[in-house]
N, C-alpha and C positions, 0 to 999 in steps of 0.2 A: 747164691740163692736163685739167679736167673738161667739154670741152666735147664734144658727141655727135656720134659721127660724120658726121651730116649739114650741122652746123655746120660742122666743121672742113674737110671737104669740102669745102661749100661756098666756106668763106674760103681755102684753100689751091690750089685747083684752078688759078685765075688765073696763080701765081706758077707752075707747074709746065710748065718749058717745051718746048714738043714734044708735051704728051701732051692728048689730046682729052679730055672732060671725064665723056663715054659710055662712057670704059676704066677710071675708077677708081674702083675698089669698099670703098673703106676707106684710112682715114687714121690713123695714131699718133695716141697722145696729144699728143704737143708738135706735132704739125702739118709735123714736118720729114719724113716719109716718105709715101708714095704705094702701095699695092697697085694693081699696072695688068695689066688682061688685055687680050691681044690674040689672034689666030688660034694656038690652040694653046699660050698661053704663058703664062706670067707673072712677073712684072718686081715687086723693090724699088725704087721711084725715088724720089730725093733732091726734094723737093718745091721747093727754090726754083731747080733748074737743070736740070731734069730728065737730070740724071745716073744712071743704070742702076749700083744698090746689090745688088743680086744677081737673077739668072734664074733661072726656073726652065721649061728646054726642054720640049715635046712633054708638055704637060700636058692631055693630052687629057681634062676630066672627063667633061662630059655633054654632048650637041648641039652646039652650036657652040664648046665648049671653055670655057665658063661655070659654075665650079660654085655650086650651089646656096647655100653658104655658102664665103664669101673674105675671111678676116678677120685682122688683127693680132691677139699675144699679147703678153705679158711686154714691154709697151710699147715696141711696134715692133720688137721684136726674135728674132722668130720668127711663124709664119702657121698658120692652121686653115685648111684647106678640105675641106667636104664635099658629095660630090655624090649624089643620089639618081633611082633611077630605077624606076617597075614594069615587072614582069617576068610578064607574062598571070596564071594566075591563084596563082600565087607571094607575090602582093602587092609592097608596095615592097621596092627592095635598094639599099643605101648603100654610097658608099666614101669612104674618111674617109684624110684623111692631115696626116700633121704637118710643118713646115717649117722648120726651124732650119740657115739659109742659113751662118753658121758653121760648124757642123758638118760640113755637106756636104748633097746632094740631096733632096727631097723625099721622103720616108718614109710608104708606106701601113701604118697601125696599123690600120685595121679589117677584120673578117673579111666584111663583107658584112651582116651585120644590118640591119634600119633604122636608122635614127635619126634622128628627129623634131627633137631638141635639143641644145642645148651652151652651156656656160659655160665661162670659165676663171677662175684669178684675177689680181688686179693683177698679182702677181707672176711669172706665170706658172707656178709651182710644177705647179697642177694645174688637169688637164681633168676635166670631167665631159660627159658622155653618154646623155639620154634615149631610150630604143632602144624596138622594138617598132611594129607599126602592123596596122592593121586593114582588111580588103577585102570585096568579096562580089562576086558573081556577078550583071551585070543590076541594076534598079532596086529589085527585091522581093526580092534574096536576101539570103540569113542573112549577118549580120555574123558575121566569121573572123578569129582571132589572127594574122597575118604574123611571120614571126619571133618572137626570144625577147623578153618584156616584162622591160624589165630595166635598174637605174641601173651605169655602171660610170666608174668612178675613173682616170684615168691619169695617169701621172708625165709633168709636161709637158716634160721635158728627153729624157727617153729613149726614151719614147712607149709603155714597157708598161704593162700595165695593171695597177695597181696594188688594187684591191676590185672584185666585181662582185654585187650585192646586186638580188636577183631581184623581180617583182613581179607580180601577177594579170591587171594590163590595160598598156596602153605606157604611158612615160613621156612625157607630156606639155610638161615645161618642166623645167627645170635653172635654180637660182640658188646663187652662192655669197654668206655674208655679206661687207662690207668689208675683216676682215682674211683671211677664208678660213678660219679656224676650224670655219667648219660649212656644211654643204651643204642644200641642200633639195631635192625631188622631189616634181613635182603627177603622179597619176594613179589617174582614173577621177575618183572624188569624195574624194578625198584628197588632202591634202599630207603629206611626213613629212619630217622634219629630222632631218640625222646628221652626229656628231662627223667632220668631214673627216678627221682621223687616224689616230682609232681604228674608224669607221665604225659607230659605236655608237646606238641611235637614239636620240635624242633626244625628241620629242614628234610626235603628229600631230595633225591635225584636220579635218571635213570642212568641203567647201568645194564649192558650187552650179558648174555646168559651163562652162568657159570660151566667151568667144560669140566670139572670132577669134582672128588671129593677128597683133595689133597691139601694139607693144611696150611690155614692162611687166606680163605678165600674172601673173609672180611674181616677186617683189622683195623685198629685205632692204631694211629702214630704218632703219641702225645694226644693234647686231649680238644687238636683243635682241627686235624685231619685225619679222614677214612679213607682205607685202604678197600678196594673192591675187584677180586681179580673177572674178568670177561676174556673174550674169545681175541687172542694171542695180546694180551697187557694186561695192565694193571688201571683202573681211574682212580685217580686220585684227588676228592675232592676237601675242599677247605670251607669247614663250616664257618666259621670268618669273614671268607668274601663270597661267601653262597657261589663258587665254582668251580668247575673241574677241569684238571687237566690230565695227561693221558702219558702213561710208560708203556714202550713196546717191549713185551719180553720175545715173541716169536712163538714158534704155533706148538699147542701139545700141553697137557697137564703139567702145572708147576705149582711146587710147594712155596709158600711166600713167609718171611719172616719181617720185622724191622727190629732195629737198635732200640737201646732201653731207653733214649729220648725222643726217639721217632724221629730221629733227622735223613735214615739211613733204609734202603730197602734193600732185602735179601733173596735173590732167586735160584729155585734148584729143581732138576728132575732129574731120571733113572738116569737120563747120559751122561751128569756132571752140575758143574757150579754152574747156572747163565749168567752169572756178574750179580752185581753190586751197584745201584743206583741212590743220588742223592735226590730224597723224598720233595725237596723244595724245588729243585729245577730240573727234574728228570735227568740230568747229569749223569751218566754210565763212568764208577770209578773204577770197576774191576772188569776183566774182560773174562768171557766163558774159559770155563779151566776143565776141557772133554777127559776123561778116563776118572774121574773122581764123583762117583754118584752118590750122596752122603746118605743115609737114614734119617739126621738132622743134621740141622743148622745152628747156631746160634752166635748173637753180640756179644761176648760181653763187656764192650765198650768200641767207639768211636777206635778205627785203626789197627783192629783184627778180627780176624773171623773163627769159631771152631769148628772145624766138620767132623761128626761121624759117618764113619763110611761100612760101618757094620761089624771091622776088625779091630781098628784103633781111632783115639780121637785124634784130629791134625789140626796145627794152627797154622791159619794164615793170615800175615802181616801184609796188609796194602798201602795203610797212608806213609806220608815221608818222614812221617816223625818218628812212627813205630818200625818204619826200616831203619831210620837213622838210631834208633835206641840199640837195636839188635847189631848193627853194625859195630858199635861201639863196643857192645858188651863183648863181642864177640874179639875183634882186635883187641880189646884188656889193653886200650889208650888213644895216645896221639892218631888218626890216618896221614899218608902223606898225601900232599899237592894230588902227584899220580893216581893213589887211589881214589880221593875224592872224583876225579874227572874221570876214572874207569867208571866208579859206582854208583856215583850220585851227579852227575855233571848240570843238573839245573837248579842246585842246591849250592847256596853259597858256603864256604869253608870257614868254619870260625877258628880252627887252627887247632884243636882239642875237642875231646870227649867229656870233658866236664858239665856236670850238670842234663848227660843228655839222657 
């Protein structure tokens, strides 16, 4: 179920039949549904027959009927889409809509704002909304607010809006923690963190400018550290002991993941894997792996990695447990003396493959 959208895409696309593989924009979690746009439209489809789960006609977003953001909620069981557009010297204008094919049609919730960002949670309960953006006139003209800079909260079943907590400069990125407890908002050189319920703040802290828009660039790691990538690392702060500490990844756009307990952080761009860090002590357990540049990344547990790289998926096994496991399976028993000290030499020998 924790696999990323790209993955599962990828792996489910095959199986989806009738539908080309340039129409769909998002996959559930379990891999049994499809988001498919076509001229004007857009389709739930049953991913291993391509059976038409629900339509949604004359969805005209933006250009050729493509919006911007086309995504699952509340695990495959309702859609976000947001389209954006400038508007001369207006700056950008959004339009946001919610889609809970149960209930009935497609429902526009936004009023036109920008909106640069969105989260929701697993559960779909709530949406959150980075709004605001910034324009000028020409190559030399003065940067201008576009719209209102501003985080807002929606009830992800009904689609009002539920807190709208105002801010100086746009909201840059939206994350919620695992259970959704609490929310965060990066903008300008800040992050600030608030009680999702009560909308209470919680703690800030600043934080260097983000260098693109590569996924990952604000992240919960369990539900008591935030992830915030800046100019060549990652900060890493602990709402706990209200401070931050600092992983260097090195210079250039990188896409950032962590492990499904947030012990573990995941770095990658065009050139390849940049490693593998542990989130508690900045500890580097993987070293960069150059000629592998993935599409995604993903945990799905402590002790190996999945990469897509656009052709196939590949695992790779790092810690010593998960090579000792594969080792084993792989010899089908006993190792001897010899091999242990060729393969494993800082691993003591327990004489057997048993239980490993």
């Amino acid at each position: 179920d924790a696999l990323p959208p790209a993955a599962r895409r990828w792996m489910t696309r095959p199986a989806a039949a009738g539908v080309a593989p340039a129409r769909v924009r998002d996959v559930d979690a379990a891999g049994e549904r499809l988001l498919v746009v076509a001229d004007n439209e857009v389709s739930v489809v049953d991913a291993a027959d391509g059976r038409r789960v629900a339509h949604w006609p004359e969805a005209r977003l933006v250009g050729a009927g493509v919006a911007d953001t086309l995504r699952f909620i509340d695990r495959g069981n309702g859609a976000l889409a947001l389209a954006s557009d400038g508007v001369g010297s207006e700056g950008m204008r959004s339009r946001l809509w919610l889609w809970r094919w149960v209930d009935g049609p497609a429902r526009e919730i936004g009023d036109g704002n920008p909106v640069g960002a969105l989260a929701s949670t697993p559960d779909g309960r709530w949406i959150a909304s980075g709004e605001g953006s910034r324009w000028r006139e020409g190559d030399g003209g003065e940067w201008r607010l576009a719209g209102r800079a501003q985080l807002r909260l929606w009830d992800g079943q009904s689609g009002q809006v539920a807190r709208t907590l105002p801010f100086d400069a746009p909201v840059e990125a939206v994350a919620f923690s695992p259970s959704g407890a609490r929310l965060a908002a990066r903008s300008g050189d800040a992050v600030v963190v608030f009680d999702t319920q009560r909308g209470d703040e919680l703690g800030r802290f600043a934080v260097g400018p983000d260098e693109g828009r590569a996924p990952g660039g604000l992240v919960f790691a369990g539900e008591s550290r935030l992830l915030a990538r800046e100019p060549g690392g990652v900060r890493v702060w602990s709402l706990a002991r209200d401070s931050s500490d600092r992983i260097s990844l090195g210079t250039g756009p990188t896409a950032l993941g962590v492990s499904p307990g947030g012990g573990h952080l995941l770095a990658f761009d065009d050139n390849g894997l940049r490693g593998l860090w542990s989130v508690a002590d900045g500890q580097r357990l993987v070293e960069p792996v150059a000629g592998l540049a993935p599409v995604s990344a993903w945990m799905p547990g402590d002790g190996a990695l999945l990469l897509l790289d656009g052709r196939e998926l590949r695992q790779l096994r790092w810690s010593a447990d998960a090579l000792l496991a594969e080792g084993c399976r792989r010899a089908g028993g006993t190792l001897s003396d010899a091999e242990w000290a060729r393969y494993l030499p800082d691993a003591e020998p327990p004489g057997a493959c048993e239980g490993r």
